[in-house]
Structures are given as C-alpha cells and as structure tokens.
C-alpha positions in Angstrom: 0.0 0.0 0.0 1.6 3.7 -1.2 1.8 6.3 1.5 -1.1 8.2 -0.7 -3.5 5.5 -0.8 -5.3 6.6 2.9 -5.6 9.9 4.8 -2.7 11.0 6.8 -3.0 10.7 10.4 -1.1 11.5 13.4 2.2 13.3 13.2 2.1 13.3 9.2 -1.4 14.9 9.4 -0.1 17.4 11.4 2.6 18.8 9.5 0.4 18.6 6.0 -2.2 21.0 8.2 0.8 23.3 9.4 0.8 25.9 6.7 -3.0 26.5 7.2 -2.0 28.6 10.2 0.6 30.9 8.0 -2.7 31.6 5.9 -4.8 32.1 8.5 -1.6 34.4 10.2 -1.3 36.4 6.6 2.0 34.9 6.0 0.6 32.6 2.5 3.0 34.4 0.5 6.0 33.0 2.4 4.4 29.8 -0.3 4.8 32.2 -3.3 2.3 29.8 -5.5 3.5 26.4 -4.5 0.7 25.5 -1.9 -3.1 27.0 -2.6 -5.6 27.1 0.7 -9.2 26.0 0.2 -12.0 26.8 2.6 -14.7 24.7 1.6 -18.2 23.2 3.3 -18.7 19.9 4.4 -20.8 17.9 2.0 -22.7 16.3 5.1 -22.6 18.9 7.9 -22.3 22.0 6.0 -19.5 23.0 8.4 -16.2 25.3 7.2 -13.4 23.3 6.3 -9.9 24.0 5.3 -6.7 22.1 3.6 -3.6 22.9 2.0 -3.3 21.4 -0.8 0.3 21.2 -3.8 -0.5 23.5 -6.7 0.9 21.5 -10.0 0.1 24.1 -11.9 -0.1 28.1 -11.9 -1.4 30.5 -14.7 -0.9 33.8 -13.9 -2.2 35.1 -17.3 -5.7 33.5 -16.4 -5.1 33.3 -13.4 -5.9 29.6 -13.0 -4.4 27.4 -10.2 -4.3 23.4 -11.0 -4.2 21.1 -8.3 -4.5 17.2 -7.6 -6.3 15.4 -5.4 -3.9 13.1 -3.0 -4.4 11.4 -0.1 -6.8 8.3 -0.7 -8.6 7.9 -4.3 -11.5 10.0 -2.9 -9.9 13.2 -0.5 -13.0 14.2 1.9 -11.9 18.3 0.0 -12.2 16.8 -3.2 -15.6 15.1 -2.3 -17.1 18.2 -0.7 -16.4 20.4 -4.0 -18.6 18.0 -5.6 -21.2 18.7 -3.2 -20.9 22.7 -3.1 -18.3 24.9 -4.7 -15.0 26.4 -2.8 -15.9 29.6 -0.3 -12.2 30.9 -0.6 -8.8 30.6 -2.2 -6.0 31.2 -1.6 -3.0 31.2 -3.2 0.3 33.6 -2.3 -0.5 37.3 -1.6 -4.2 36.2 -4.0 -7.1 35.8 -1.8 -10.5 34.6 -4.5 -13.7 34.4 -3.0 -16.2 32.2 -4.3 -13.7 30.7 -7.0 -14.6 28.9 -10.1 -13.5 25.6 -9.9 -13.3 22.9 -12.8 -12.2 19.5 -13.0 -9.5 18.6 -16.1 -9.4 16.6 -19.1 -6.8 14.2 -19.0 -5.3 16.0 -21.5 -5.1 19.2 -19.7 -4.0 17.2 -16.4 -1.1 15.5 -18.1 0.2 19.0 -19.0 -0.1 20.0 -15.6 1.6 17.1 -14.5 4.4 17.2 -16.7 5.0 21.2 -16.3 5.5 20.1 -12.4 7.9 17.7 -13.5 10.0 20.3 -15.7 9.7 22.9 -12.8 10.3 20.9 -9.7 12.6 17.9 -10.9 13.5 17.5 -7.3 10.5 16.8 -6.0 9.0 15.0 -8.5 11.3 12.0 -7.8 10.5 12.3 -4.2 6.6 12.4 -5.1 6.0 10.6 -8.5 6.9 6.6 -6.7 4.4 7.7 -3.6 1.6 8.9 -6.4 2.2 6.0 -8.4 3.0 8.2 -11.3 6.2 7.4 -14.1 8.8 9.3 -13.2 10.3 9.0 -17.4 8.4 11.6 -18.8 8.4 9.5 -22.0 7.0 6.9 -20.1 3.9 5.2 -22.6 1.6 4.6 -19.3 1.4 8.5 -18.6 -1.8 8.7 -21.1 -3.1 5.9 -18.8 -1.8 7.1 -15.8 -3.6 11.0 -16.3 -6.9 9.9 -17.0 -7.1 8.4 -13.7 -5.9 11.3 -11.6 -8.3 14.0 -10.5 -7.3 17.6 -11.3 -9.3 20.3 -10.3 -8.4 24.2 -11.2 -9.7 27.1 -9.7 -9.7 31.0 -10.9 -11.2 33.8 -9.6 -14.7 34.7 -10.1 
C-alpha cells in the first residue's frame, strides 16, 4: 500500500495542516504559488473546512491554479467540492472568493503534470513513486496514468 492511498494521520497529518496557520496568520505568501488554501463546506454537515493542498500548476495570465487530489482515491476536499463549490482561495499574496473551480481533461491534467515535473525535478522523484506516477516523462503509461488522476483548477470569479 503507497503512503497516498489513505488519509494521513497523526504526526504526518499534522505537518500537512501546518501551513493552514501561516494563511490564517497572513504569511501565505511565504508559499509564493507552491501550496493554494481551500475553505470549503462539508458535504454532510455544512460546516467550514480548510486544507492545503500542492498547486501543480499556476497561470498567472488566467489566473488559474491546478491542483490534484492526493491522499486516498477519494480526498474528503475533493468530495465536498462536488457537493458545493470552494468559499475561498487562496494562493500567495491572492485571496478569491467564491472561486470557479473545474475539474481537467486528461489531457489538460497530463500538461499539468508534466509542467510540475520540468519545474520541480526534485521533488518529482521524491513524489511521483508515492503517487504512483512514471517518473520518465516519456514513459507510454502517462496517457493511462492522467486519466485516472483528479485535477481540479480554480480561478477567480
């Protein structure tokens, strides 16, 4: 079983949730546009949630922020977007309320994914084994391997 496949807990889950208190403090642009903070509404309860979450993608001509949903092949965010759309974003000194949010083609998501490999070469090889994702970028599965992942980009209303 990969790291990914279920929700952090413990320790872990406790340095992923970190960085919502620099957000919450004013201090997201310490991120530049690497992480992106979601407030969103519990599908069930209604009740205000929040996550940081890895931004695999930034547009600032749009602007449109790309991210991928980790943690378990359903995240509880990623579930609750379905449900209602985001309440805020934000993303280095940009603060969007009531974003758009959209979900990619696999098309679009392999861009994404492959533009975060070019850009971040480091990480990549650190993250690519625990997301199950080729780390070749000519590797023929990455077709395969995109249309399974689930992509969501946001932009301000």
């Amino acid at each position: 079983m990969a790291l990914t496949d279920r929700k952090p807990r413990g320790v872990l889950r406790a340095l992923l949730r970190a960085p919502i208190w620099l957000y919450r403090a004013h201090l997201g642009w310490v991120f530049r546009r690497r992480l992106l903070y979601l407030v969103h509404r519990g599908r069930r309860t209604g009740a205000r949630r929040e996550v940081v979450v890895e931004v695999v993608d930034f547009r600032p001509d749009l602007p449109e922020a790309v991210v991928v949903a980790a943690w378990g092949p359903n995240p509880d965010w990623y579930r609750n977007l379905q449900a209602a759309p985001a309440v805020e974003v934000r993303i280095g000194r940009d603060r969007w309320l009531n974003p758009e949010h959209r979900r990619l083609e696999p098309d679009e998501t392999l861009r994404a994914l492959r533009t975060y490999q070019r850009k971040h070469p480091r990480a990549w090889r650190r993250l690519a084994p625990l997301l199950g994702f080729p780390a070749d970028p000519d590797d023929p599965r990455w077709p395969e391997v995109a249309a399974t992942v689930k992509a969501l980009a946001f932009r301000p209303r």
